[in-house]
N, C-alpha and C positions, 0 to 999 in steps of 0.2 A: 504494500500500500504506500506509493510513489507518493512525497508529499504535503500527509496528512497533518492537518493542525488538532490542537487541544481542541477549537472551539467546532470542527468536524466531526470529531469521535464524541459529541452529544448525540450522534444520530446513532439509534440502538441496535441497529442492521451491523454497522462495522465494528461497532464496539465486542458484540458479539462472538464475529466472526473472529476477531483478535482475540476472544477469551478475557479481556480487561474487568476487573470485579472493582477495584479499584484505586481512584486518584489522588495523588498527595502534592499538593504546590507549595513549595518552597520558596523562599523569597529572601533574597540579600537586597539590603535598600544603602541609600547613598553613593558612597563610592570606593562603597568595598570590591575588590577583586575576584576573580574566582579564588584564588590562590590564598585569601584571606584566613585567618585562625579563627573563626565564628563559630555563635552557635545561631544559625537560622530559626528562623522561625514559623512553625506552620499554619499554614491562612486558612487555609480549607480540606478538609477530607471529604471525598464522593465516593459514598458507596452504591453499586448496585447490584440488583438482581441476576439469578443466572439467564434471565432473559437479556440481560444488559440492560432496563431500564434502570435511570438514575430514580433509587430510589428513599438515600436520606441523606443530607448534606450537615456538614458537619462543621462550621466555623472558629475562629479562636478569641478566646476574652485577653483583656488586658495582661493579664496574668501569665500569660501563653497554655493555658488551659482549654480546651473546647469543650463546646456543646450544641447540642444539637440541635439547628437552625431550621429545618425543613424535613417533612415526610411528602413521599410524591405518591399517589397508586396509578394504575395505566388497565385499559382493556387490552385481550388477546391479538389486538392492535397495534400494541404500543403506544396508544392514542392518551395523553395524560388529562386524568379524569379530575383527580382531585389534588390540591396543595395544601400543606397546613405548615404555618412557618412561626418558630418561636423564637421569644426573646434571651436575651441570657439566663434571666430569673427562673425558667421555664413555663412560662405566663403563654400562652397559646396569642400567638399574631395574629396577621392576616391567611384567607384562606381563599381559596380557589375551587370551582365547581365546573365541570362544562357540562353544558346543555344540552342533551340529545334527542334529536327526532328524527325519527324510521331509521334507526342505526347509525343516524350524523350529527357529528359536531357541528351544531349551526350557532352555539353562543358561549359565550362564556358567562359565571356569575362571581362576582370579587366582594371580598367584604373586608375590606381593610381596618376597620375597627369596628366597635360595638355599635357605634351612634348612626354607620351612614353604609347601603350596601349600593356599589356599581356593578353593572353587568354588561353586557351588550349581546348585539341579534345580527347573526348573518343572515341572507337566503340569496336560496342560486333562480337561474333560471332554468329551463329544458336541456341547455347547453353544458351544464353543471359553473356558470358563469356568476362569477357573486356582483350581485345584480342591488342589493341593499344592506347598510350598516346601520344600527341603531344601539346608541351610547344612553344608558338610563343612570341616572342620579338619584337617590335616596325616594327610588320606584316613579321617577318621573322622569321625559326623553330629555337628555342631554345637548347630545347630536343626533347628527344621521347624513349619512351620504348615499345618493343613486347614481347609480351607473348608466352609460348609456351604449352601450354594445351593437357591434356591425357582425350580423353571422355566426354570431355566439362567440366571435372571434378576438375583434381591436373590439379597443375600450374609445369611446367617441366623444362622449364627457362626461365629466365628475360636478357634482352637484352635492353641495355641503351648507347644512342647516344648521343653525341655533335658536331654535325655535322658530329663525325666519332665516331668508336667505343668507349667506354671508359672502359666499363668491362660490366661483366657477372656473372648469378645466374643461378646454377645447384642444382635440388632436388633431392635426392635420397628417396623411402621412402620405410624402412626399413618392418613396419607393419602400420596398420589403426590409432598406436598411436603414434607411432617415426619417425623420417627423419633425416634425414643430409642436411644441405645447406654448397653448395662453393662456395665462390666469387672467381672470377678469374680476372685480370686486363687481358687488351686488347691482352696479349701475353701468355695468357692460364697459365701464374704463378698464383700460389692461394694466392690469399690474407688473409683468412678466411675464417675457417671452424666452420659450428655449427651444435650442434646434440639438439634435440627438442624432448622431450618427454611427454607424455598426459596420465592421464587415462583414463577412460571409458565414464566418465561425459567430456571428453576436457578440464578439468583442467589443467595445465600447470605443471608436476612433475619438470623435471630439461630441464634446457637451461645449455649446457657447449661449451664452447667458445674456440677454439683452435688456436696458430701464424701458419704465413706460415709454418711452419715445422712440425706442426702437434701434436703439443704436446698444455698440457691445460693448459689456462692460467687465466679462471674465470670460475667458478660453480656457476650457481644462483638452488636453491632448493625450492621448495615451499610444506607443509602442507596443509591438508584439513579436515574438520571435514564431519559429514555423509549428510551433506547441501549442499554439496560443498561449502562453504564459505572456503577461505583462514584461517586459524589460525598461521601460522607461515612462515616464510620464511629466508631465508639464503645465503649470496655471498661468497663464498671463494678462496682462494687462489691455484692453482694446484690441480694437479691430489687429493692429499694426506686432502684435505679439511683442508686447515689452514684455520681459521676464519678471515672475515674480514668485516663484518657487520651482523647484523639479527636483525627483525622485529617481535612482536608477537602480536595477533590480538585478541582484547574480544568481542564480541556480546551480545546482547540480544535481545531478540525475531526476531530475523535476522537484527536486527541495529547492525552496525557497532558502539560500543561508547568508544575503545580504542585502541591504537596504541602506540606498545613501541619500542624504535631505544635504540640497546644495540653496544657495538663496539667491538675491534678485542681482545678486554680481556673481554667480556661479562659483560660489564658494562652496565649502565643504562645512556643514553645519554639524550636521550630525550622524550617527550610524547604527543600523541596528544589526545584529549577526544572530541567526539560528541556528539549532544544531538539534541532532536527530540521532532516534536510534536504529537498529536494526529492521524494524517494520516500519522506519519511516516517520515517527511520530516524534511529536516535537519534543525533545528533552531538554531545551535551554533557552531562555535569551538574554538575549548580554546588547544593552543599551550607552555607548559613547558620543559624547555631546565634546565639540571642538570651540575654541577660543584662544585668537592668537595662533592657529596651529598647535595650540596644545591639545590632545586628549585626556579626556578625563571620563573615566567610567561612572557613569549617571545610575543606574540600578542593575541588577540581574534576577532573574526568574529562573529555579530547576524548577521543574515535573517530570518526578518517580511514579511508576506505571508497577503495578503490580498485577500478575497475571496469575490467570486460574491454570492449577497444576493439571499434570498431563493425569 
């Protein structure tokens, strides 16, 4: 598994297939080294089921002591059903429910404290196309947004209420790899405009960002190698591409293991380096931030993987 990030292996298919029971994150903060004499400190433990679902999370107190922050349950889906998440005291927090009809998730119900319960309501259409959101507040509608679908296919506009209108999204799409979006506030003024362009794989080429008047006021630009992996990327300033950030990206054998932030004089800012184990998953980051051309190591992150015996 070519790759794989921590925040991937939440997905319970691969977690699975690796046998992963569970997570321990590790954390050196400042500018300590790897090579440093410390004693870390643990942020979180995830444990789960022999299904791979993440089923109780474990955080740490003051103290470097934990306890137990979250119980998750899931149906024969994997589909997560219920959350119950507690305080240090072990005083029961917020909780979590979804909402099923004819065997689908179409809502969720949240109750964040005692005094006020939110929830919300999806539904599709024939197409299985989510067609309405509705956002309730202490059992009255919040929000809600309609969709407006071509073919069961593009979304054509979005339409967002607060009791009453508040604005609008119009897609125009150009070919099968560009589009334009316009916001409009409630009185059909635009607020922003963006044009959205992709190649052939739906890699993301450029996003440019326009003011109400139409004219450009951010270019994001992205690079890609014959993987489609990202290798570079770039924000700039107006039409005329003044520089104002870029990012360049090293791999190897489809791991991501560098990251560099250069600024609007194409300096060298900062750097992030990853490192991986055996199956590919992420065992380290290690964050360097430059000043003067000096290096100086900003934080570092292990994650230890513990796997179910043969």
């Amino acid at each position: 598994m070519s790759g794989t990030t921590l925040e991937e292996i939440e997905n319970s298919e691969q977690r699975k297939s690796l046998g992963i029971l569970k997570i321990t994150t590790k954390e050196f903060c400042d500018s300590l080294s790897y090579n440093a004499d410390i004693n870390y400190k643990i942020q979180s433990v995830k444990e789960f089921n022999k299904n791979g679902d993440l089923i109780r999370v474990y955080s740490s107190k003051k103290d470097s002591s934990i306890y137990l922050s979250g119980e998750y349950q899931y149906d024969d889906q994997h589909r997560r059903l219920t959350c119950q998440q507690y305080y240090e005291s072990g005083k029961k927090g917020g909780t979590y429910n979804a909402i099923i009809k004819d065997s689908l998730i179409v809502g969720e119900k949240r109750n964040p404290s005692v005094m006020s319960i939110d929830s919300s309501y999806f539904s599709f259409d024939s197409n299985g196309e989510r067609v309405l959101d509705i956002t309730y507040k202490n059992g009255a509608v919040k929000d809600s947004t309609f969709y407006t679908i071509e073919n069961g296919k593009r979304v054509l506009a979005k339409k967002f209420y607060k009791g009453k209108l508040e604005y609008f999204i119009r897609y125009e799409y150009l070919t099968d790899e560009d589009y334009i979006e316009r916001i409009f506030e409630k009185d059909t003024t635009l607020r922003l405009k963006r044009y959205w362009k992709y190649d052939s794989k739906s890699n993301l080429l450029d996003r440019v960002e326009y003011n109400k008047n139409e004219e450009i006021t951010t270019w994001y630009s992205n690079v890609y190698n014959d993987e489609g992996l990202e290798i570079e990327g770039g924000v700039f300033k107006t039409a005329e591409k003044i520089l104002s950030f870029r990012i360049e990206k090293i791999y190897k054998n489809s791991n991501l293991i560098m990251v560099s932030h250069f600024n609007e004089e194409n300096e060298l800012t900062s750097k992030s380096e990853y490192y991986y184990d055996s199956n590919g998953l992420n065992t380290a980051w290690k964050s360097i931030s430059y000043k003067k051309d000096k290096p100086k190591v900003s934080f570092i992150y292990k994650y230890e993987y513990e796997y179910q015996k043969e």
